[in-house]
C-alpha positions as a printed Julia matrix, in Angstrom:
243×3 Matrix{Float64}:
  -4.13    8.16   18.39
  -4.22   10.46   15.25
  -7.5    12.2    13.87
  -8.05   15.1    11.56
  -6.85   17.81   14.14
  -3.02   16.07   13.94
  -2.78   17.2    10.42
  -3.31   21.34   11.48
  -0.4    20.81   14.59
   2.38   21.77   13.34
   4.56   25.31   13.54
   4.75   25.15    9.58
   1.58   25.98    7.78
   3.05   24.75    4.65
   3.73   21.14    6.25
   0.5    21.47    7.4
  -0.96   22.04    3.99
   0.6    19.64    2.58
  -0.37   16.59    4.89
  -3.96   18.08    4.02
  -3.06   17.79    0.48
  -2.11   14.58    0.03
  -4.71   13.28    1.92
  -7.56   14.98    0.07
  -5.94   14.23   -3.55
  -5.85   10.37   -2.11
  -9.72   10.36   -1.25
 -10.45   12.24   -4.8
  -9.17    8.9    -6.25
 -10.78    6.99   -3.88
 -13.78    8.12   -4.67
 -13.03    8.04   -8.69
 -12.41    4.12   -8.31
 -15.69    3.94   -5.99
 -17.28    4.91   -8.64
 -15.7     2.79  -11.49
 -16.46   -0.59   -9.22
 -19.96    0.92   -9.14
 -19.88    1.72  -12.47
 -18.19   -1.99  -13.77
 -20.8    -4.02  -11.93
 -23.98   -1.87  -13.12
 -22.13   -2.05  -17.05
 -22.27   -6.16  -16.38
 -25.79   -6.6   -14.83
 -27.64   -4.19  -17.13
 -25.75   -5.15  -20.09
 -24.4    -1.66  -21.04
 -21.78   -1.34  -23.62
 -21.18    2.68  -23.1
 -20.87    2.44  -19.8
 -18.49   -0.32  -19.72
 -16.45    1.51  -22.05
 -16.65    4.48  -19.96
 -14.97    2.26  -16.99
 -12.07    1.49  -19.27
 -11.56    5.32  -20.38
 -11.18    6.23  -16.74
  -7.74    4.3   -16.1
  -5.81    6.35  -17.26
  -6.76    8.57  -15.42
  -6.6     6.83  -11.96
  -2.97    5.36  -12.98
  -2.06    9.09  -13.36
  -3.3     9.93   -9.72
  -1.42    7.48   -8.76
   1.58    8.65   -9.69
   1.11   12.23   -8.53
   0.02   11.23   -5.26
   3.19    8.9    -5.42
   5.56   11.69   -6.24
   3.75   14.03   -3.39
   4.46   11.27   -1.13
   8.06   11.3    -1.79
   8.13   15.03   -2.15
   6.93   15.37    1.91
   9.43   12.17    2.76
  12.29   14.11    1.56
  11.57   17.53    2.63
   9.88   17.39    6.24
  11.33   14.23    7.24
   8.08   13.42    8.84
   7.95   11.55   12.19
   5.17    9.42   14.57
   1.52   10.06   13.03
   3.17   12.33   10.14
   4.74    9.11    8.75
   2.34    7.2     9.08
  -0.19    8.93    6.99
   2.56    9.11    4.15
   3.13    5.34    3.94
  -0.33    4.78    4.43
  -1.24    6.9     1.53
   1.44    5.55   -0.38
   0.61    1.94   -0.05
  -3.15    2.64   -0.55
  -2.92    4.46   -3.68
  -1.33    1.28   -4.98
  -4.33   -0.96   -4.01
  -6.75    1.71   -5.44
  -5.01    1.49   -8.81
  -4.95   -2.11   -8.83
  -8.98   -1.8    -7.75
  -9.4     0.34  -10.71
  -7.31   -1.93  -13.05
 -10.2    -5.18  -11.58
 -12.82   -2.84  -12.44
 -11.65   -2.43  -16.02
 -11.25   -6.27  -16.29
 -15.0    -5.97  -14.78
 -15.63   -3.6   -17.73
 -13.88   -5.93  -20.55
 -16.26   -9.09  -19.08
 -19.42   -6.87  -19.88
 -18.52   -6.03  -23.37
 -17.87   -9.72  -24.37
 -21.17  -10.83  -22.93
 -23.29   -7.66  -24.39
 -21.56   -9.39  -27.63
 -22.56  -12.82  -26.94
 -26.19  -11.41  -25.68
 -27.83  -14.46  -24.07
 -27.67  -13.71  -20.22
 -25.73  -16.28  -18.7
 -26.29  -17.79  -15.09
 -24.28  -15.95  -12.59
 -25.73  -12.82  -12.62
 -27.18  -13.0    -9.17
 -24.02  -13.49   -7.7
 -22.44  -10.84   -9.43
 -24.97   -8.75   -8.36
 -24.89   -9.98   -4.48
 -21.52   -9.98   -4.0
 -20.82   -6.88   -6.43
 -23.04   -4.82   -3.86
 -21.04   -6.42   -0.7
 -17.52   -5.5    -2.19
 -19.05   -2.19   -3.49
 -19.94   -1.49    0.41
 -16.17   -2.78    1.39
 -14.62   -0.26   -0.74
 -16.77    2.54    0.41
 -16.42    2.07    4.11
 -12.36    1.05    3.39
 -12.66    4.82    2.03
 -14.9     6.25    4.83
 -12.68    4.52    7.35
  -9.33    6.64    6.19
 -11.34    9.95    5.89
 -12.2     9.8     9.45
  -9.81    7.72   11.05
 -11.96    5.32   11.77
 -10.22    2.08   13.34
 -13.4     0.15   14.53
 -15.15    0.61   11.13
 -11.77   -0.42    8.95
 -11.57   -3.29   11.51
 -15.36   -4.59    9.95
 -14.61   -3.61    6.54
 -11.28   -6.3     7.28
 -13.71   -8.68    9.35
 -16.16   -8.91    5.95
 -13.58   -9.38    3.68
 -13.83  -13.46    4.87
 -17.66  -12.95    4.12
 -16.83  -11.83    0.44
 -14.22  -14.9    -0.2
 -16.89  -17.91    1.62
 -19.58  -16.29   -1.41
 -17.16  -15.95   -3.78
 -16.42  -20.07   -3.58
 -20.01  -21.52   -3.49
 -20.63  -19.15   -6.6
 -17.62  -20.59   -8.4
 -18.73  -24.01   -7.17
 -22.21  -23.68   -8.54
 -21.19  -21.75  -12.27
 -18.42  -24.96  -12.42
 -21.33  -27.07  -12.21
 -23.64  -25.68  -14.47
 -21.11  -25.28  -17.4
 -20.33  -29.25  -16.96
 -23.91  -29.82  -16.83
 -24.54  -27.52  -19.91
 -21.0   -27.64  -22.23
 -22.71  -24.48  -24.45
 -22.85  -22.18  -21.86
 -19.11  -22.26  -20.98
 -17.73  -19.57  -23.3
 -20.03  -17.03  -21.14
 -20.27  -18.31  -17.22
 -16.74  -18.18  -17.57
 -16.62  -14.65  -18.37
 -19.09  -14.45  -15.24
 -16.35  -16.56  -13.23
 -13.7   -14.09  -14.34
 -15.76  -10.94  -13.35
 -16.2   -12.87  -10.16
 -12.55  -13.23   -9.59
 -12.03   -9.59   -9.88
 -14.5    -8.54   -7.6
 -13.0   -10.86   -4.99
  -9.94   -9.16   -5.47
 -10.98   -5.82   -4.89
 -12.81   -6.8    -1.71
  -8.95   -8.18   -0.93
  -7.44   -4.84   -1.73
 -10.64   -3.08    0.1
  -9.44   -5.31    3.47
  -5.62   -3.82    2.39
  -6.77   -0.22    2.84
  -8.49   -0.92    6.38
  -5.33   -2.36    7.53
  -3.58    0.33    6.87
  -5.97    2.7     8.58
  -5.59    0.83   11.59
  -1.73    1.12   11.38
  -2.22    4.65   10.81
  -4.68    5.46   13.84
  -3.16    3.23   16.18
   0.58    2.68   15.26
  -0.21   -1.16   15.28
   1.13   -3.15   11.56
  -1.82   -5.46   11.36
  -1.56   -6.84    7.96
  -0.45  -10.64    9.08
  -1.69  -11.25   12.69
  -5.33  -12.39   11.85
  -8.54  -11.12   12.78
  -8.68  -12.14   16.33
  -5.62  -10.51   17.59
  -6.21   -7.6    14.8
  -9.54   -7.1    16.88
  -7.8    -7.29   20.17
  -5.19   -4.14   18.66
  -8.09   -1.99   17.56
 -10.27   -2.36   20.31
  -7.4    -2.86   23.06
  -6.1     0.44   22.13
  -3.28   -0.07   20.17
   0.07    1.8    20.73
  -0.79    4.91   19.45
   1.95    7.68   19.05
């Protein structure tokens, strides 16, 4: 089992400063892209221009965390040679801050949707599905977060467990905006901008369930990312292998 105390074990202070490090720069940009999914959805519902535009100015930024957080990664890889739990929070980190860039880079395709329908004005239908399932994936990506801050196996296990939730919503809405555009031709142009912001929201809830599998590999040793949800409850809650 690993928790916070395993990152303050070790004879080096500057090792153990390091694994500190990294782990607090990777929750900084978790919580910058927690805020840009919050930020994209809002921008789309309220019909917000600025704000939208403030989501897009922000990935830079994120894709530049990345890439320190990458090199830090590497940095601690070559250096310490970390082994057990050690390693495991470095290729945990490493693989995460890849699916929190790519939930950034959904966010800005959130962002791009809201601008083209503040053009087009008229409200289209879809809205309370973006909202719905904007607020479930918004939760996903918060706990995902919560879950690696406190090593939290049992609450990335529900975060993966919801991530079916997300995609059985994310269908019926895409069935029922398909049918209302061939039942109204003149509405196409912007329920499929609603379908696209859709998409992307699904996908972060995807790369939300990514993060929580890699907590549970982290806290209990266990790779979980293609064994299912049964036997991925059965590792979390069995125990796992731990160090």
């Amino acid at each position: 089992m690993i928790n916070k105390d395993s990152l303050t074990h070790h004879i080096s202070q500057q090792f153990n400063a390091e694994l500190e490090e990294v782990r607090s720069h990777f929750l900084a940009m978790g919580g910058l892209v927690e805020k840009q999914v919050n930020d994209a959805v809002t921008a789309l519902i309220e019909a917000d221009s600025g704000l939208a535009e403030q989501v897009r100015e922000v990935d830079d930024q994120i894709n530049q965390m990345e890439r320190n957080i990458d090199e830090e990664c590497v940095r601690i890889l070559a250096r310490r040679q970390p082994a057990a739990s050690d390693l495991r929070l470095i290729i945990s980190v490493s693989k995460s801050v890849i699916d929190l860039e790519r939930i950034g880079d959904e966010s800005t395709k959130i962002a791009k949707r809201a601008i083209l329908l503040c053009e087009e004005g008229e409200s289209p239908r879809g809205y309370v599905e973006i909202r719905h399932i904007g607020d479930q994936v918004r939760k996903m990506v918060q706990q995902a977060l919560d879950a690696f801050a406190r090593f939290d196996a049992e609450l990335a296990l529900s975060v993966a467990q919801f991530d079916k939730t997300v995609d059985r919503e994310y269908k019926t809405a895409l069935r029922e905006l398909v049918t209302y555009m061939m039942e109204d031709p003149r509405s196409i142009s912007r329920v499929l901008n609603v379908i696209w912001a859709l998409r992307s929201l699904e996908r972060i809830g995807d790369h939300a369930r990514n993060i929580a599998e890699l907590v549970i590999y982290l806290v209990r040793g266990t790779d979980v990312k293609h064994i299912g949800l049964t036997r991925m409850q059965e590792e979390v809650q069995g125990g796992g292998k731990g160090d």
